[in-house]
N, C-alpha and C positions, 0 to 999 in steps of 0.2 A: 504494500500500500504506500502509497507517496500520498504528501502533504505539503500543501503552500510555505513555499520556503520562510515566509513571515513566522511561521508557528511552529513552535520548539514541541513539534506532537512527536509520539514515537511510530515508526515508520517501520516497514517491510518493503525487499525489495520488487514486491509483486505491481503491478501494473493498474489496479484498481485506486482510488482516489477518497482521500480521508476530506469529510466537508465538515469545517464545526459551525458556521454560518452561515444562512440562508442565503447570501450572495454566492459562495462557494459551490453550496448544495444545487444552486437554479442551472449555475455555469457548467458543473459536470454534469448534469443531467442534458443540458441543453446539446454539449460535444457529444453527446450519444447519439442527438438526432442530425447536429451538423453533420455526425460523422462518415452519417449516411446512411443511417438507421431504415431499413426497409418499414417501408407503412406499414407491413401486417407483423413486424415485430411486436414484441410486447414489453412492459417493466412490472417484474415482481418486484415486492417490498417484503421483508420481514423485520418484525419488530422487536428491539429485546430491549433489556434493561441492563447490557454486558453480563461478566463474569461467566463468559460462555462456555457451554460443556457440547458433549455427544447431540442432545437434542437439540440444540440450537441450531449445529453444525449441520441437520441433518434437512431441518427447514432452509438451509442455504443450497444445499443439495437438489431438493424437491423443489426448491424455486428454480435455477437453471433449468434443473428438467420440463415445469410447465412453462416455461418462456423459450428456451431454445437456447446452439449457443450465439445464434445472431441476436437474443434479447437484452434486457439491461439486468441485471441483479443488484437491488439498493438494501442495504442494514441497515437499520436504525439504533443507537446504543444508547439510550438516555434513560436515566432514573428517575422517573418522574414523580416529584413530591406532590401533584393529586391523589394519588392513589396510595398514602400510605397514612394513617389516621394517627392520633397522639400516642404516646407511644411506643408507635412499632420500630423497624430499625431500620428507618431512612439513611441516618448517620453511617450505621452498622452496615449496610448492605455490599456485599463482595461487590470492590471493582477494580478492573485488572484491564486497562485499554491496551496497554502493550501485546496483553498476551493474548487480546480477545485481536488485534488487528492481526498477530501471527497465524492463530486459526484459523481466520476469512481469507487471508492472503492464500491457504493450503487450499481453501474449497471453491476459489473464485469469486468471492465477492469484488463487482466492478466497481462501487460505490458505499462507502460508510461514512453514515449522518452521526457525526457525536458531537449535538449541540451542549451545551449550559443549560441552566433552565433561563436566564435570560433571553438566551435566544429562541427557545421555543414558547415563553411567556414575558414576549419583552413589555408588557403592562405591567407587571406582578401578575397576582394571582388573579384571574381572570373573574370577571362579573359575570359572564355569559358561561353557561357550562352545559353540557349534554348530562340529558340523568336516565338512565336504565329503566326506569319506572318498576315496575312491580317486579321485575326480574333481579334488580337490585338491593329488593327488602329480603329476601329469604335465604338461607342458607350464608353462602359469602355476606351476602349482604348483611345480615342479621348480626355477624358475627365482628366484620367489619364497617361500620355505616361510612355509604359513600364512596367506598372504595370502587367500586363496579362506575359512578360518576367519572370518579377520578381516569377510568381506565378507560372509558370512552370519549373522554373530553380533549385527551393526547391522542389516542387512534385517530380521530376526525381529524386535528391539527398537522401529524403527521402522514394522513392522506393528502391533506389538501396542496402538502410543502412537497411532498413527492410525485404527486399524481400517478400511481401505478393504474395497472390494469388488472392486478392480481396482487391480494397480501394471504399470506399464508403463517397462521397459527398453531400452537402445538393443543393435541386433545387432551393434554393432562389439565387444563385448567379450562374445563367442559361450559363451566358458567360463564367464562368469560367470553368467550367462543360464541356460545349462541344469545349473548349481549351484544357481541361485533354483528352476529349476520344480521338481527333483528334490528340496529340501527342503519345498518345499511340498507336491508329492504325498506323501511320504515320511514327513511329520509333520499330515499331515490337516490343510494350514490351507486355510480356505475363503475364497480369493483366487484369481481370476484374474489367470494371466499374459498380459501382451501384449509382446510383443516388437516393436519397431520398427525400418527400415530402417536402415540404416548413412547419415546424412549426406555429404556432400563439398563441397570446395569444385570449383571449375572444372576447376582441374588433375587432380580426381582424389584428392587426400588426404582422406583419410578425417579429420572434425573432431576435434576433440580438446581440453581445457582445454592438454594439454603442447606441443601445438602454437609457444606462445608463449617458448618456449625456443629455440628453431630462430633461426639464423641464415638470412637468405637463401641460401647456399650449403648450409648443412644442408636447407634446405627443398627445393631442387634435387634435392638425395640422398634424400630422403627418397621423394620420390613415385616409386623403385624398389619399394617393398613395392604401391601399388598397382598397378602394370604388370605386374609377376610372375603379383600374382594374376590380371588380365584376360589372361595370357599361359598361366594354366593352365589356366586357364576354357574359352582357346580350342582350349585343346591338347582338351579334353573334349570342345569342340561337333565339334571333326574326327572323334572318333572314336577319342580314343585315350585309354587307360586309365590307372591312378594312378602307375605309373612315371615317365611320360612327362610327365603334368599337373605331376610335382614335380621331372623335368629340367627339366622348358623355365623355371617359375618359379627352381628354384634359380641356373640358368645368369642371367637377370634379374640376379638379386639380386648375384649373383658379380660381375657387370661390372661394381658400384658398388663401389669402393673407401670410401668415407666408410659405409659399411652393413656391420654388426660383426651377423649373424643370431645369434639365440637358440635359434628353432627355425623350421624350416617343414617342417609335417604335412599329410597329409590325413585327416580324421578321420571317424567314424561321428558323426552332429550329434544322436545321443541317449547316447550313452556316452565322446567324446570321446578313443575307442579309436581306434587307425591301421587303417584301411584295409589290407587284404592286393591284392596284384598284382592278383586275379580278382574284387574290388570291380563291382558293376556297380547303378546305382542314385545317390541323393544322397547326395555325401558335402559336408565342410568344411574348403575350403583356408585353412588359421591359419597365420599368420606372426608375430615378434615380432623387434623387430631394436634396436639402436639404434645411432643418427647422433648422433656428438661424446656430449651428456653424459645425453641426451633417448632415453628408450626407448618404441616404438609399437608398437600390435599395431592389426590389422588380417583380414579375414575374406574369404572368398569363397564361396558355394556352387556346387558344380559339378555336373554330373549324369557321372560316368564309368561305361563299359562296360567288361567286359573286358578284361584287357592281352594285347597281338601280342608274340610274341617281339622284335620291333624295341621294343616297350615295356618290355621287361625290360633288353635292352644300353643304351637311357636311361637308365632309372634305374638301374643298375651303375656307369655311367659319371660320372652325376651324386653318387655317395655316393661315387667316388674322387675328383673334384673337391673 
């Protein structure tokens, strides 16, 4: 990655182009299309917050692939203080541009945005803001107020400064995802959404930049969020319905003492509404827990049928537990 010689950024020798302000960001976008950018080219975006691991890397992947390689591929790296409530660990949050611009440099990114927040809020904090609405009150939202604002009010801003024709997000953070498509249907913008698989490593945990918080004893504890959910999953391939899918995970989760749950639903994966007993079709098994000071969410789709009577004394027994 190179960078405007005015700015003491850390650089790679890859070919792709570091913009920290929106003058910079217009101008490498715009040499894409002086470049001679074919009309039915396209530009993905992906969005991160740095401290990039596997799955970010892989959303950079999946975007060359839905663009081509005559398309554009633009990262975004900002922290955005909307989206983190009193608190949490804005301060705290891994970030590492050196090593995050050596990764993109490996995978092709042509373009990385890593503004200030000045620069992507050069009012301050803005008066006008996009808000989630009822998809924002439940679950994340309930747990975090606002945060789901926060995280669409930078998507939109971050479209508008890049103008793709495709952004593609990762499916471990389910709610946020179908917050993105629903303001995009919602508000007529002409973006395609791509959603991408949930990463892991070996074990089973689902990646994460928070990850790196985790103690190895925490990290032990931790890989109960994805056991529950492969144990609800199973509970659904047998045949049994959403009661059942949320004993057998909550019972998981119950046997790990170091695992403080926030929530675990099963959800409609276009409304992010709970599931009733007689659910039968794909739903979204979402969990959110945290281990010592580190909070994870994590996701699973399941496909459940109707609940047996034997499925309703599960889940009775699991909401008295």
């Amino acid at each position: 990655m190179t960078a405007p010689a005015d700015r003491a950024t850390p650089s790679s020798p890859a070919d792709g182009v570091v913009a920290h302000t929106r003058t910079e960001l217009r101008d490498a976008l715009a040499a894409w299309t002086i470049g001679g950018a074919d009309p039915t080219d396209r530009r993905a975006v992906v969005m991160t917050m740095g401290a990039l691991h596997e799955g970010h890397l892989e959303l950079v992947r999946r975007a060359r692939a839905e663009v081509g390689p005559g398309g554009q591929v633009v990262v975004t790296i900002f922290v955005n203080p909307l989206q983190f409530g009193e608190g949490e660990d804005l301060d705290a949050y891994p970030r590492d541009l050196a090593g995050d611009l050596e990764r993109l440099a490996e995978v092709g990114a042509d373009v990385v945005f890593a503004p200030t927040p000045d620069v992507v809020y050069p009012d301050g904090d803005p008066i006008v803001r996009v808000s989630a609405g009822r998809i924002g009150e439940v679950l994340e939202g309930a747990f975090r107020p606002g945060h789901l604002d926060g995280v669409l009010t930078v998507v939109l801003k971050l479209m508008q400064l890049t103008r793709p024709d495709v952004a593609l997000f990762g499916e471990k953070d389910a709610q946020q995802l179908l917050a993105v498509r629903r303001m995009v249907r919602d508000l007529d913008l002409e973006v395609e959404i791509v959603g991408v698989p949930t990463v892991r490593d070996a074990d089973g945990l689902a990646l994460s930049s928070r990850n790196a918080y985790l103690s190895d004893g925490e990290r032990d504890a931790a890989l109960a969020l994805s056991r529950a959910l492969r144990g609800g999953a199973e509970e659904a391939a047998a045949g049994h319905g959403a009661p059942a899918v949320l004993a057998t995970a909550s019972g998981i989760l119950n046997a790990v003492p170091d695992v403080v749950v926030d929530y675990l639903a099963l959800v409609d994966p276009d409304t992010v509404e709970e599931v009733p007993g007689d659910r039968t079709g794909l739903a979204l098994l979402l969990v959110a827990a945290r281990v010592g000071t580190t909070r994870l969410i994590d996701n699973q789709a399941v496909d459940v049928v109707a609940s047996s009577d034997e499925d309703e004394t599960a889940g009775q027994e699991a909401t008295r537990d």
